[in-house]
ROZARO-829973 format. One record per atom (N, C-alpha, C): residue number from 1; residue in three letters; atom name; x, y, z. Coordinates in nm, 2 decimals. Example, Ala and Ser with C-alpha at 12.3 -4.5 7.8 and 13.67 -1.06 7.14 Angstrom:
! residues 2
@finu:1&baba:Ala&rokol:N&x:1.32&y:-0.57&z:0.78 .
@finu:1&baba:Ala&rokol:CA&x:1.23&y:-0.45&z:0.78 .
@finu:1&baba:Ala&rokol:C&x:1.32&y:-0.33&z:0.78 .
@finu:2&baba:Ser&rokol:N&x:1.28&y:-0.22&z:0.71 .
@finu:2&baba:Ser&rokol:CA&x:1.37&y:-0.11&z:0.71 .
@finu:2&baba:Ser&rokol:C&x:1.29&y:0.00&z:0.79 .
//
This chain:
! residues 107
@finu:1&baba:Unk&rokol:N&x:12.38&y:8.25&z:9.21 .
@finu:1&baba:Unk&rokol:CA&x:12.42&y:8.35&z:9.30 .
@finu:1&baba:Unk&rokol:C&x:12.33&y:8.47&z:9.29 .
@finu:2&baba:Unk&rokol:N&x:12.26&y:8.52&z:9.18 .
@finu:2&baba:Unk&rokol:CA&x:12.18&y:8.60&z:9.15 .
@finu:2&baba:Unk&rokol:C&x:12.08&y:8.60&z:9.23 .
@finu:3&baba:Unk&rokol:N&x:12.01&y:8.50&z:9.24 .
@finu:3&baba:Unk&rokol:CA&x:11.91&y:8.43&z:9.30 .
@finu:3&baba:Unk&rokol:C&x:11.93&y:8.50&z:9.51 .
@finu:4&baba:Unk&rokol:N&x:12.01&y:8.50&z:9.56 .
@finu:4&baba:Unk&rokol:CA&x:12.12&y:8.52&z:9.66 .
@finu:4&baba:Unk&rokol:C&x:12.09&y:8.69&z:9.71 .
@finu:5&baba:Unk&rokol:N&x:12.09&y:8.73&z:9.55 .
@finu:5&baba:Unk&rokol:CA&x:12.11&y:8.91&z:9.58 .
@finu:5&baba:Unk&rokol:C&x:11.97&y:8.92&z:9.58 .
@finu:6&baba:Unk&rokol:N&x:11.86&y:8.89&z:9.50 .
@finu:6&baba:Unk&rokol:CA&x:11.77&y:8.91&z:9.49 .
@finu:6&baba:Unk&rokol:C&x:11.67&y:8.87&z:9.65 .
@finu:7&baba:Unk&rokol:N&x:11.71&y:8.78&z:9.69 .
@finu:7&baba:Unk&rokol:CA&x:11.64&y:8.75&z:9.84 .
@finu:7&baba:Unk&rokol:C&x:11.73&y:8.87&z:9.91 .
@finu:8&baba:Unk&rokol:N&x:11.85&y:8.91&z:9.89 .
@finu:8&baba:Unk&rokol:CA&x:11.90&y:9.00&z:10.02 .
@finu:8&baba:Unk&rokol:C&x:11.85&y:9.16&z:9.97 .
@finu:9&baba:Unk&rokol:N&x:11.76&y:9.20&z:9.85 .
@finu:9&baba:Unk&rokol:CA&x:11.76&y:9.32&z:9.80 .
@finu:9&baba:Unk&rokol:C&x:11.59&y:9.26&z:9.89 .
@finu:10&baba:Unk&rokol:N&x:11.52&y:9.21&z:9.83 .
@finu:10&baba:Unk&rokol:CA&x:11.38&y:9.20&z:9.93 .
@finu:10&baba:Unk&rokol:C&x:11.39&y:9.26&z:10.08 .
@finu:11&baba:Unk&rokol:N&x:11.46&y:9.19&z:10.15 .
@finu:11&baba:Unk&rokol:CA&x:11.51&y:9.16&z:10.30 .
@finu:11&baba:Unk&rokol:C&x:11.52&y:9.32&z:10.32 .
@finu:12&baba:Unk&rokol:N&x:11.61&y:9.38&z:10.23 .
@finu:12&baba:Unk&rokol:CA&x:11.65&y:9.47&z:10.32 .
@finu:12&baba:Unk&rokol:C&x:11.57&y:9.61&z:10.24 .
@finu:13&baba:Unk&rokol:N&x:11.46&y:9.59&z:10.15 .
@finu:13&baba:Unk&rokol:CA&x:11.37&y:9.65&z:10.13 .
@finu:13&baba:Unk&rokol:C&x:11.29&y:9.69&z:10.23 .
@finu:14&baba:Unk&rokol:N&x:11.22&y:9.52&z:10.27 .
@finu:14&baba:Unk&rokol:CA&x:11.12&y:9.50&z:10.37 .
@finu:14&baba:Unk&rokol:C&x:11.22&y:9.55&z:10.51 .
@finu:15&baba:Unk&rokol:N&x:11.32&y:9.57&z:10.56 .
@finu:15&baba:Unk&rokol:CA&x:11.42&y:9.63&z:10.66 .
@finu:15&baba:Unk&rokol:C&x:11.36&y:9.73&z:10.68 .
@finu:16&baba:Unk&rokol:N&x:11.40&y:9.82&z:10.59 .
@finu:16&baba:Unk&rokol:CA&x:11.38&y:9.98&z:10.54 .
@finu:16&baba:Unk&rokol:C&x:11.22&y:9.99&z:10.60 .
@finu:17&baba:Unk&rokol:N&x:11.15&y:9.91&z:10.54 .
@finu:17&baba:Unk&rokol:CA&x:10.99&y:9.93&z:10.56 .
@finu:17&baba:Unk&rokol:C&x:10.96&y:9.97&z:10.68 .
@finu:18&baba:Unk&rokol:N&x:11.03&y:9.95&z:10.79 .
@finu:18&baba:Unk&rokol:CA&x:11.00&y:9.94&z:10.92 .
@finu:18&baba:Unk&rokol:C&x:10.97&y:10.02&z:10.98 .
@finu:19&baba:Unk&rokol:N&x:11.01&y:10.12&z:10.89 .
@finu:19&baba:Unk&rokol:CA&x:11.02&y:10.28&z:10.96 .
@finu:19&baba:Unk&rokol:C&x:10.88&y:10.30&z:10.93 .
@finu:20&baba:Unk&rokol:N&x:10.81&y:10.26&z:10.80 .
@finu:20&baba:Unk&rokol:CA&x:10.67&y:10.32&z:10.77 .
@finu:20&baba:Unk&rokol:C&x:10.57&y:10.23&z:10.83 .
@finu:21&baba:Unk&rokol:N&x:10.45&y:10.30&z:10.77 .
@finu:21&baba:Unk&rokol:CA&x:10.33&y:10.21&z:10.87 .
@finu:21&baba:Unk&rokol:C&x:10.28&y:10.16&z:10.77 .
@finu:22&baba:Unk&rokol:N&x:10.26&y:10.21&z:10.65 .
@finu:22&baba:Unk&rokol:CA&x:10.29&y:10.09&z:10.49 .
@finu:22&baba:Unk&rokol:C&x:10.38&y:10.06&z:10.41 .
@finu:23&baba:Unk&rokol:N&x:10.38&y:9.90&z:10.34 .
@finu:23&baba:Unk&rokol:CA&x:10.47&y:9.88&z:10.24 .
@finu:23&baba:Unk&rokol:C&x:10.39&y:9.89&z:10.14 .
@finu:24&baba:Unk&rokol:N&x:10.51&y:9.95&z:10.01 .
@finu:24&baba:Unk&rokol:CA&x:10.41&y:9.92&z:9.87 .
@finu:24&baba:Unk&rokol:C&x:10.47&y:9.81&z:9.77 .
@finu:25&baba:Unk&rokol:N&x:10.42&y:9.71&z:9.81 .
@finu:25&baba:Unk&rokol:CA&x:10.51&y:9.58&z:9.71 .
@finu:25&baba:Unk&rokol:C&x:10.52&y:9.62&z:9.62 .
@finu:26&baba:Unk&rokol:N&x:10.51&y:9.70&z:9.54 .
@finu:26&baba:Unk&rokol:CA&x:10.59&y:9.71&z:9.42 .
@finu:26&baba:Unk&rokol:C&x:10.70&y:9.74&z:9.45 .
@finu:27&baba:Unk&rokol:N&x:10.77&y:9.79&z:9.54 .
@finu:27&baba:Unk&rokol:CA&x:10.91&y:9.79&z:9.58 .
@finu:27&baba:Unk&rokol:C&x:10.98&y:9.63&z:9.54 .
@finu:28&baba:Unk&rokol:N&x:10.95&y:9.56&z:9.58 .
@finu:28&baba:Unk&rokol:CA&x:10.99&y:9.41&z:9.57 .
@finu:28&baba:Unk&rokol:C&x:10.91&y:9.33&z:9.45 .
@finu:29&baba:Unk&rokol:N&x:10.84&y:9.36&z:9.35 .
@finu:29&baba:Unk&rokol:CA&x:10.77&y:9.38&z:9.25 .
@finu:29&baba:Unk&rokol:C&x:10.92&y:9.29&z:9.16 .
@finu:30&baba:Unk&rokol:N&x:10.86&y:9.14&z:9.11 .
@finu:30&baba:Unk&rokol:CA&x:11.00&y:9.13&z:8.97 .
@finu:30&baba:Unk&rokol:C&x:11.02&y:9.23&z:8.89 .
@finu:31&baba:Unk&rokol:N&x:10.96&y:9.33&z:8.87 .
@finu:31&baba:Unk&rokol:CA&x:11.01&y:9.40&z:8.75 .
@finu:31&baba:Unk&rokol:C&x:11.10&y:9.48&z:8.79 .
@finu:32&baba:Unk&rokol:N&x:11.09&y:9.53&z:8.97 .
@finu:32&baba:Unk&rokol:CA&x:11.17&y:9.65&z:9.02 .
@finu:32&baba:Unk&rokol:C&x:11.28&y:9.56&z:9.05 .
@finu:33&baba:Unk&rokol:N&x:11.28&y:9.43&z:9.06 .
@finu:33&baba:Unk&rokol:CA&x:11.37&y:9.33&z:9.09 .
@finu:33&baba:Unk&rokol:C&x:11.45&y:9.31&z:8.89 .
@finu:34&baba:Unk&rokol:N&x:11.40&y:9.33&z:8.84 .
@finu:34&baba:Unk&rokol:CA&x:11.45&y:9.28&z:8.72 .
@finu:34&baba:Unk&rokol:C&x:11.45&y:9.12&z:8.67 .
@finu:35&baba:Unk&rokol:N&x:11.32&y:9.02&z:8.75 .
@finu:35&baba:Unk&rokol:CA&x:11.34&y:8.93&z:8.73 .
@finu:35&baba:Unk&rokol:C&x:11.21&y:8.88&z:8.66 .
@finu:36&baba:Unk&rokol:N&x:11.19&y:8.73&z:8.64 .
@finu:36&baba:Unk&rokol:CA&x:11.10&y:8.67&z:8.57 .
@finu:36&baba:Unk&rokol:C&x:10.95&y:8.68&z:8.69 .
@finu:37&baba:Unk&rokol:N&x:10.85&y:8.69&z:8.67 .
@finu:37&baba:Unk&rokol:CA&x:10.77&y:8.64&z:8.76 .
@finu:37&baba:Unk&rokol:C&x:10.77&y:8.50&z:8.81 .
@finu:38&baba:Unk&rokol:N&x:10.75&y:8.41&z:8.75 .
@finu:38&baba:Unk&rokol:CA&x:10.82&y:8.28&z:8.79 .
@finu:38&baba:Unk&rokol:C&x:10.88&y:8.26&z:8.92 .
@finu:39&baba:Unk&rokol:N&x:10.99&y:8.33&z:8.87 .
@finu:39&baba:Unk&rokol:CA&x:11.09&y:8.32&z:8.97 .
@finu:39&baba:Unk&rokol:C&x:11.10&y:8.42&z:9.10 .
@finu:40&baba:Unk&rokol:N&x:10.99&y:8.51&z:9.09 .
@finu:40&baba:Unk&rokol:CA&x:10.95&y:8.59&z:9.22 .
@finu:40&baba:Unk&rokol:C&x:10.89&y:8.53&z:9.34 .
@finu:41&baba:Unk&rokol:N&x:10.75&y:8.47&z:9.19 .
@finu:41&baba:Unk&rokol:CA&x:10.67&y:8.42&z:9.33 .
@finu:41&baba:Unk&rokol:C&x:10.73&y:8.28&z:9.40 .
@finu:42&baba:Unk&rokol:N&x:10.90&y:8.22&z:9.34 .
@finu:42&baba:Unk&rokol:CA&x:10.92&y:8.08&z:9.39 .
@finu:42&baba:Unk&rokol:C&x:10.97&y:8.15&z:9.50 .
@finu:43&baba:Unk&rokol:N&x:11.04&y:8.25&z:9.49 .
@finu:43&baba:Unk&rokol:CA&x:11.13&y:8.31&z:9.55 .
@finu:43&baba:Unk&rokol:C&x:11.10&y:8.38&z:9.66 .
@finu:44&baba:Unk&rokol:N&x:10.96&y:8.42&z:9.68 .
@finu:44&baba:Unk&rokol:CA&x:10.84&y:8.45&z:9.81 .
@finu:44&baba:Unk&rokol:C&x:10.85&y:8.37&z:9.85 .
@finu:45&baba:Unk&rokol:N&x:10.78&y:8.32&z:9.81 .
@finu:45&baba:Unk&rokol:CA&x:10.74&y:8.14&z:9.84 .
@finu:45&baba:Unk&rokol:C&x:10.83&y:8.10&z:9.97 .
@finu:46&baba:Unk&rokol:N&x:10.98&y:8.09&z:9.91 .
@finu:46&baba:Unk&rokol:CA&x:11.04&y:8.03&z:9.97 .
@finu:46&baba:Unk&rokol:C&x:11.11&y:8.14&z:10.10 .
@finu:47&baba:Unk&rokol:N&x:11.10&y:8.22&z:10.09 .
@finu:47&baba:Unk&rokol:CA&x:11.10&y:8.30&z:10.19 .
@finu:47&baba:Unk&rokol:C&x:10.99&y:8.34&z:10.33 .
@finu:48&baba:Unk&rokol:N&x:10.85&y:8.34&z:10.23 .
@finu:48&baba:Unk&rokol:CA&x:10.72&y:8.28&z:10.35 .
@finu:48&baba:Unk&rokol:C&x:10.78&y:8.12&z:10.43 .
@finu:49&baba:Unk&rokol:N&x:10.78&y:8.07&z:10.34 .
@finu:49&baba:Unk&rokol:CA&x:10.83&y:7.90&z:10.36 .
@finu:49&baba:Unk&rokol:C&x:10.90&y:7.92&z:10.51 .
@finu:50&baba:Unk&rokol:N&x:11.03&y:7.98&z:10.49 .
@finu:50&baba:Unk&rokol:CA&x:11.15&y:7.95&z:10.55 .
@finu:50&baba:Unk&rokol:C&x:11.16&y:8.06&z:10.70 .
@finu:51&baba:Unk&rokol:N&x:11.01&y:8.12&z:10.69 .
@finu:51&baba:Unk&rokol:CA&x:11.01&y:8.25&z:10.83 .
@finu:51&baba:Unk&rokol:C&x:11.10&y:8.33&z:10.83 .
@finu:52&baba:Unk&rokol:N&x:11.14&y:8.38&z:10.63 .
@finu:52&baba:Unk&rokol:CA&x:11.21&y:8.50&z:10.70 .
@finu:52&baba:Unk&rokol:C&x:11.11&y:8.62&z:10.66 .
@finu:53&baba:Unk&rokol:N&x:11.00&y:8.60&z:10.58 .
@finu:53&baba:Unk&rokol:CA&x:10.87&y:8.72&z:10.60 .
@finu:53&baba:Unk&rokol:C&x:10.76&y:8.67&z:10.59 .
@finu:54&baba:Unk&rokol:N&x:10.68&y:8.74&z:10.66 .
@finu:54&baba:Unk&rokol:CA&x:10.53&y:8.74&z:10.67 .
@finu:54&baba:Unk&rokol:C&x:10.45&y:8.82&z:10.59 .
@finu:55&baba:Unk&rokol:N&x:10.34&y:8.78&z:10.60 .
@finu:55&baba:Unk&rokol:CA&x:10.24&y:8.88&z:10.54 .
@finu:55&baba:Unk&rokol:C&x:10.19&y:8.86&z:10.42 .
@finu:56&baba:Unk&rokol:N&x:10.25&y:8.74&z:10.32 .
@finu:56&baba:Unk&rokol:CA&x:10.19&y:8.73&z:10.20 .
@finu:56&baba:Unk&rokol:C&x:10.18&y:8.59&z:10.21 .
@finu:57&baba:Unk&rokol:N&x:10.09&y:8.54&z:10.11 .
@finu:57&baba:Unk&rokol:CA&x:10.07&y:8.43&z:10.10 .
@finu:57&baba:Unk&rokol:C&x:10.04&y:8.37&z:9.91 .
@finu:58&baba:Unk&rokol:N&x:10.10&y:8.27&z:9.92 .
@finu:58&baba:Unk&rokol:CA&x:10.14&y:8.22&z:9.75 .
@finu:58&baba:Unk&rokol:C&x:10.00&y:8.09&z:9.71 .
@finu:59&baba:Unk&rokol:N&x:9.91&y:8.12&z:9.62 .
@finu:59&baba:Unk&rokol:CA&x:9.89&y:8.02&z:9.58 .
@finu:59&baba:Unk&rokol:C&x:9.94&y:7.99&z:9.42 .
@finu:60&baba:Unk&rokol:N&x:9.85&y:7.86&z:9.40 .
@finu:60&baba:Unk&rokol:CA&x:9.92&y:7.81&z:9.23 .
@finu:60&baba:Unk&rokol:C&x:9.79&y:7.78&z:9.21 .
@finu:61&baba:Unk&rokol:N&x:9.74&y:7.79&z:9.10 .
@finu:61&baba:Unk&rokol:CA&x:9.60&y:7.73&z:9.01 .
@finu:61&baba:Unk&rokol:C&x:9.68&y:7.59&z:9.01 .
@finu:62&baba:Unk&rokol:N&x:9.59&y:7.52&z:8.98 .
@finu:62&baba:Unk&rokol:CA&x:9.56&y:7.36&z:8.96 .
@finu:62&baba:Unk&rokol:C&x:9.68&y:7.29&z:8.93 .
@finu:63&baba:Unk&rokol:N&x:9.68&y:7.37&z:8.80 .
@finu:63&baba:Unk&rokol:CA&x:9.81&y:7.27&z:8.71 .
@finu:63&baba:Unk&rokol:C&x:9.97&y:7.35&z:8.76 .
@finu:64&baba:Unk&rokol:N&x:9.98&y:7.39&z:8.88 .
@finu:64&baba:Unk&rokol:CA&x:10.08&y:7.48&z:8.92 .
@finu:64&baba:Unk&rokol:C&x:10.17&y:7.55&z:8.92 .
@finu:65&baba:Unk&rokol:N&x:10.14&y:7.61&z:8.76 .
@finu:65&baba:Unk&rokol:CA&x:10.20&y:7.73&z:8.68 .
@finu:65&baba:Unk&rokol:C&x:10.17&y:7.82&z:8.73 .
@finu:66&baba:Unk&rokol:N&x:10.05&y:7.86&z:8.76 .
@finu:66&baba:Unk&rokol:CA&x:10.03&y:8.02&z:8.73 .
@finu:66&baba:Unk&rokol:C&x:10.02&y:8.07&z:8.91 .
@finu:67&baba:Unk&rokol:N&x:10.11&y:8.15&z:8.93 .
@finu:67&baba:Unk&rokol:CA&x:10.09&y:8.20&z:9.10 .
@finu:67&baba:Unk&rokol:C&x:10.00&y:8.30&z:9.08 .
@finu:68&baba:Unk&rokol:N&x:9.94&y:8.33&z:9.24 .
@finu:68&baba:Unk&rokol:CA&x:9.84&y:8.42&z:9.30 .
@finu:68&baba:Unk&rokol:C&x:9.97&y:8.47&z:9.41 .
@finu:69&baba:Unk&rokol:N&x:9.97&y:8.61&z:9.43 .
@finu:69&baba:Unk&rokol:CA&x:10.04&y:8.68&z:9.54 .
@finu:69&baba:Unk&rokol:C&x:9.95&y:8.74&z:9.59 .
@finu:70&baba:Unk&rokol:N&x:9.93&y:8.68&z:9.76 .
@finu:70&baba:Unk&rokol:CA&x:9.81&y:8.81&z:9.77 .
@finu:70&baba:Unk&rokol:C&x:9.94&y:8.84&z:9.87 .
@finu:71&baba:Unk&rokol:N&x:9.86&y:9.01&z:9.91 .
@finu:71&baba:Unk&rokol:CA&x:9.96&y:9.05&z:10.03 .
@finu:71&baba:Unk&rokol:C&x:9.86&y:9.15&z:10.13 .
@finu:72&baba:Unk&rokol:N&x:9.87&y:9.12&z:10.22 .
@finu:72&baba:Unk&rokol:CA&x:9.81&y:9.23&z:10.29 .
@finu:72&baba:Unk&rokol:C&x:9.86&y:9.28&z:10.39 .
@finu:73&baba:Unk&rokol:N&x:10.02&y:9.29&z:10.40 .
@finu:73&baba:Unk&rokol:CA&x:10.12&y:9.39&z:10.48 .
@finu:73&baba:Unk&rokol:C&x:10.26&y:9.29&z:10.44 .
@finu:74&baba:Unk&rokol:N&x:10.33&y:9.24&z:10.38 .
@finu:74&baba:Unk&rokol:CA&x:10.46&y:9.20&z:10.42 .
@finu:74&baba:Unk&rokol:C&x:10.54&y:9.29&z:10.45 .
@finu:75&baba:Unk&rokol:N&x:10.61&y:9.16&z:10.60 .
@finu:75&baba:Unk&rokol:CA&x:10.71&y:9.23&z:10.69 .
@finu:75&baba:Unk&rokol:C&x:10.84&y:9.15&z:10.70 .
@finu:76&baba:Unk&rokol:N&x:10.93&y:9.15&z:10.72 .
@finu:76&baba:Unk&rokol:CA&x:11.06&y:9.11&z:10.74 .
@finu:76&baba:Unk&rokol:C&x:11.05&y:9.05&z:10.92 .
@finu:77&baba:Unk&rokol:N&x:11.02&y:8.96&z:10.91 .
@finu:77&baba:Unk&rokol:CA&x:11.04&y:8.88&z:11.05 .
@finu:77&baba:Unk&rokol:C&x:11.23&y:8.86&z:11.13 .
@finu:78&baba:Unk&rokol:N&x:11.23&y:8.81&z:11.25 .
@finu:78&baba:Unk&rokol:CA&x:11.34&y:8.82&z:11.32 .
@finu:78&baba:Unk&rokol:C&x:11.42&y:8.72&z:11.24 .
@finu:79&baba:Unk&rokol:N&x:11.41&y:8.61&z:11.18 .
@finu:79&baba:Unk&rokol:CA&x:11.49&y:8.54&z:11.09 .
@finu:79&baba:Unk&rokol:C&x:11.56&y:8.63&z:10.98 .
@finu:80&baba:Unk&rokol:N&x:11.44&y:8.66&z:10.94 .
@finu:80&baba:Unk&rokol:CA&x:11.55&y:8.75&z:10.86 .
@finu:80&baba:Unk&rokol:C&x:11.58&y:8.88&z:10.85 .
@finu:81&baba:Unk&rokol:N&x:11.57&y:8.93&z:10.97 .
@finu:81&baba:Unk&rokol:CA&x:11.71&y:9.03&z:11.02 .
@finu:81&baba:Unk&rokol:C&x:11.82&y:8.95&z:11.05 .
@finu:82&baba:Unk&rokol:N&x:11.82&y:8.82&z:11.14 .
@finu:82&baba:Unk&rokol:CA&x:11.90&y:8.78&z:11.16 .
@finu:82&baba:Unk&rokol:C&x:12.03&y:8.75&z:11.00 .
@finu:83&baba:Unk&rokol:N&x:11.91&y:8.69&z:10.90 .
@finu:83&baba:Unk&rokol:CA&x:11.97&y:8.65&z:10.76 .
@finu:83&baba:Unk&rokol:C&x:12.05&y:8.74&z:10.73 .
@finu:84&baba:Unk&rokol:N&x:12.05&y:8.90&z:10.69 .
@finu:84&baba:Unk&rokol:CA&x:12.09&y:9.00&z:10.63 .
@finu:84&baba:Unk&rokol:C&x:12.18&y:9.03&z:10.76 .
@finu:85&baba:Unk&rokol:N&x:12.22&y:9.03&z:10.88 .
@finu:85&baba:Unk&rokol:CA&x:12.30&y:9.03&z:10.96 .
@finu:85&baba:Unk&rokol:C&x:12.40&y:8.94&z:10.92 .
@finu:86&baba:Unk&rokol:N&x:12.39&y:8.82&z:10.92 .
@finu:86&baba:Unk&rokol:CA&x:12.46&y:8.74&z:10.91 .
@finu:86&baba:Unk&rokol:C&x:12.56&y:8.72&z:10.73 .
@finu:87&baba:Unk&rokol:N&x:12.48&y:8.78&z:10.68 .
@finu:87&baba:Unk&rokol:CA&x:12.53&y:8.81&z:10.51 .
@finu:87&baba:Unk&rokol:C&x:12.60&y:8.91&z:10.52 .
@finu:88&baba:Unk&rokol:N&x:12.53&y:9.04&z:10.61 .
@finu:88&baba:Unk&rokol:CA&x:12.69&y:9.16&z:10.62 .
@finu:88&baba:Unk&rokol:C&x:12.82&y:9.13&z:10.64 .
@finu:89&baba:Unk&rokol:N&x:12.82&y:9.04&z:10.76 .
@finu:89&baba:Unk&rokol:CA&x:12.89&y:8.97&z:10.83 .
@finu:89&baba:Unk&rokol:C&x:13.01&y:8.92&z:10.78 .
@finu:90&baba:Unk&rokol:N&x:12.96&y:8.83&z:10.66 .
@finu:90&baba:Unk&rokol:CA&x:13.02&y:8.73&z:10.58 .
@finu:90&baba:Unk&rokol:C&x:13.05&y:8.82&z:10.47 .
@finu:91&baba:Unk&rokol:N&x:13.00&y:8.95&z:10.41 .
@finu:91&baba:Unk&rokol:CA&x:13.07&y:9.04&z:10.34 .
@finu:91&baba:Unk&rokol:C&x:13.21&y:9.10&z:10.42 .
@finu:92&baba:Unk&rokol:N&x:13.15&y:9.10&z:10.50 .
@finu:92&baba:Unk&rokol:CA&x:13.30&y:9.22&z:10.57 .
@finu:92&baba:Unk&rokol:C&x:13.41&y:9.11&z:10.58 .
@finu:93&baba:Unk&rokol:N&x:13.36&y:8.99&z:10.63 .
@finu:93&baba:Unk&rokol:CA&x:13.46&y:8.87&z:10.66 .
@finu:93&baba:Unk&rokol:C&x:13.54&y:8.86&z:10.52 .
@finu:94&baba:Unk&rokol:N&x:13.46&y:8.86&z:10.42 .
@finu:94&baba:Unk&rokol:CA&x:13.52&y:8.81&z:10.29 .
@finu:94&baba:Unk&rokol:C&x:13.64&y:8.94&z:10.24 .
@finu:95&baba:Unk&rokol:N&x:13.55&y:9.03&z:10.28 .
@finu:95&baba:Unk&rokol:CA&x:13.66&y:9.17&z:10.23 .
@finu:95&baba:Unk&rokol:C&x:13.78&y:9.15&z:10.31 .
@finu:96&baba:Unk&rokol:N&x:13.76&y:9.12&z:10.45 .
@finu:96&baba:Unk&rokol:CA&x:13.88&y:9.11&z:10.50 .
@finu:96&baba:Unk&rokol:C&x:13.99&y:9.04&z:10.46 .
@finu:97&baba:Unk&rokol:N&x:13.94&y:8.91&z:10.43 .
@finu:97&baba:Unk&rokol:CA&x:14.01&y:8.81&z:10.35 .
@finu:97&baba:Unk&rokol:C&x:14.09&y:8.85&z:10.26 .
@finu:98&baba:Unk&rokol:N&x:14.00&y:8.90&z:10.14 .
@finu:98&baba:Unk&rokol:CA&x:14.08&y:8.93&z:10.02 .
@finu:98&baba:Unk&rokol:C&x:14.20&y:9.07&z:10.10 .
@finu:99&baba:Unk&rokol:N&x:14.16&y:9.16&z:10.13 .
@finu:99&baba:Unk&rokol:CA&x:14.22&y:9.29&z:10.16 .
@finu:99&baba:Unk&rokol:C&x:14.42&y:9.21&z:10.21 .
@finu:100&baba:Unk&rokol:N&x:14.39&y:9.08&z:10.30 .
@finu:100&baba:Unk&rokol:CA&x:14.49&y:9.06&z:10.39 .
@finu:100&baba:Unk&rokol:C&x:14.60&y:8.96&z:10.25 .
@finu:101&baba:Unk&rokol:N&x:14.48&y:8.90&z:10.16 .
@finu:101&baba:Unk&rokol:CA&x:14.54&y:8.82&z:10.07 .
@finu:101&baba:Unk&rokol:C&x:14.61&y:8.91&z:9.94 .
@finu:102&baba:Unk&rokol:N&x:14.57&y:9.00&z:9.91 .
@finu:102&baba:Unk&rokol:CA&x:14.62&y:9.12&z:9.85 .
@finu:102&baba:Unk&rokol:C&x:14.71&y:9.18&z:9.90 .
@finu:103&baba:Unk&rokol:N&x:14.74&y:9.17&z:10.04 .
@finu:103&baba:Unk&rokol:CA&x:14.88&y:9.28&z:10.11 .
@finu:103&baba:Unk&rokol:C&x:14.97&y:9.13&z:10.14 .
@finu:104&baba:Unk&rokol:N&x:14.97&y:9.01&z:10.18 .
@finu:104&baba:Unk&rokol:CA&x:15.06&y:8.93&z:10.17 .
@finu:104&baba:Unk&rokol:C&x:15.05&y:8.81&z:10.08 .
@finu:105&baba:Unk&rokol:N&x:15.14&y:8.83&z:9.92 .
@finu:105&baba:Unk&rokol:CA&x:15.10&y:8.80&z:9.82 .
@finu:105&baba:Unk&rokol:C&x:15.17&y:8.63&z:9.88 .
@finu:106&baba:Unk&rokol:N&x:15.12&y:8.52&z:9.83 .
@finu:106&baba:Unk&rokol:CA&x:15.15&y:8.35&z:9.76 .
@finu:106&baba:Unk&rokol:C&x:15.02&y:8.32&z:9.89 .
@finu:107&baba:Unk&rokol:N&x:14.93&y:8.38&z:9.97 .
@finu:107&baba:Unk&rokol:CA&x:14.87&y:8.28&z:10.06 .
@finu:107&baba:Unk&rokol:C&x:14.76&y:8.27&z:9.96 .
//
């Protein structure tokens, strides 16, 4: 689930970005994330992968441990506005849920 926040804290980093005419990845940086490197660059990766941002690109040395991040502008493409659209969405939906399951108690 962790995994989940961490793609929607990127997203709406790179959101924010839009306003300026640079991003400074260390905003989205594992350490500003609190996570493993490892798990950043899978987690790019899979985000370039899937068209919900542009602008960087992932290699692996040989034996396909060690990542390369290059970046030379990442931006938050229309997918994933749509993604963090669609996750507000499904927050508000869920609050509703609980809010209505809390005022009419056995459902």
């Amino acid at each position: 689930m962790d995994n989940f926040n961490t793609i929607y804290k990127i997203l709406k980093r790179l959101e924010k970005a839009m306003d300026y005419d640079e991003f400074d990845i260390e905003q989205i940086s594992a350490e500003s994330l609190g996570i493993s490197r490892n798990k950043w660059c899978r987690i790019i990766e899979m985000l370039v992968q899937n068209g919900y941002i542009q602008g960087v690109t992932v290699k692996y040395s040989i034996d396909g441990n060690n990542a390369l991040i290059s970046s030379y502008n990442p931006v938050i493409t229309l997918k994933g506005l749509e993604y963090l659209n669609d996750n507000a969405l499904m927050k508000k939906i869920a609050n509703t849920a609980k809010g209505i399951k809390d005022i009419i108690p056995g459902l």
